[in-house]
Steps between C-alpha positions, in 0.01 A plus 500: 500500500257521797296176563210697456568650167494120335225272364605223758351742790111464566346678813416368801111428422603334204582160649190371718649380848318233745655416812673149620196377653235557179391162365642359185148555351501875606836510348346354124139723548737825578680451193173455292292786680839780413559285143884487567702224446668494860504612882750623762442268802603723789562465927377808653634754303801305388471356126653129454433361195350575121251206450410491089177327416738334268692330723240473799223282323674219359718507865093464654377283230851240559417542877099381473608185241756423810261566742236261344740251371656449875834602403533810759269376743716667829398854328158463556480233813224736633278416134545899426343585164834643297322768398383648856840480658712854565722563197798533691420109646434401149846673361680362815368126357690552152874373397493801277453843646297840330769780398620739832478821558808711545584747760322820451677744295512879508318728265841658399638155409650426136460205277847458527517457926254265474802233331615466824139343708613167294242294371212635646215565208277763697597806693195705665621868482440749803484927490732675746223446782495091448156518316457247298491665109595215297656174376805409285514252287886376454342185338317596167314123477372600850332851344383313208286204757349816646389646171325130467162411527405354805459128566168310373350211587268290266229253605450163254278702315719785376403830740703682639561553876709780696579240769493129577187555742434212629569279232215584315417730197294850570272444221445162550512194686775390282843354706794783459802282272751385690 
């Protein structure tokens, strides 16, 4: 069966992308503006990893308890607020790492050729002319984060917030929880 022709293919648009340098708060309001549970963080036109809102927050929210506690204080010698540094810094600051992106596949490729890329999760899937048309998911847990709401952040008094901001609610002058 065609990679296409299965429910763990979305198309290309499905997935919102952001490149390396985009700020970890970029990364959280992208999420919340395209309600999706995840991003593809990409170089250029070269994918690298499947970042899950799942997985990203309580990796940022760890990270700013460090942060203020002094426990990772060569991180952030230069006082950087977490949340305005690139994501691909911030990722390159964790012991664990987002899921990778395979190699890209071809249109014409089966379920069953895919065994053979290993352990990679996420495949982005190319026409005969290397257009992007596509993504793969080898992973089903990986499809399911993307079908997930996006991340939300609550101030002390219970609203809701698409980002961390800067620490403070939208709707008030409430602190975001930590």
């Amino acid at each position: 069966m065609k990679l296409t022709e299965t429910n763990a293919f979305v198309g290309y648009n499905a997935i919102p992308q952001l490149d390396l340098g985009a700020t970890v708060r970029s990364t959280f309001r992208k999420m919340s503006d395209r309600q999706t549970g995840a991003v593809i963080i990409s170089s250029g036109d070269r994918p690298h990893w499947f970042v899950s809102g799942d997985w990203l927050k309580p990796a940022y929210e760890k990270m700013n308890r460090d942060e203020i506690a002094g426990k990772d204080p060569a991180a952030f010698a230069a006082g950087a607020n977490i949340a305005e540094l690139p994501i691909g810094t911030f990722l390159g600051h964790l012991k664990t790492q987002p899921a990778m992106v395979g190699p890209a596949l071809p249109v014409t490729s089966t379920v069953e050729s895919v065994t053979r890329y290993g352990g990679n999760p996420l495949f982005p899937v190319q026409d005969p002319t290397h257009r992007w048309i596509g993504w793969y998911f080898y992973q089903g847990e990986l499809l399911n984060s993307l079908l997930g709401k996006a991340p939300v952040f609550y101030c002390e008094r219970g609203h809701p917030n698409p980002d961390m901001d800067n620490g403070f609610c939208y709707d008030c002058p409430a602190p975001i929880r930590q």
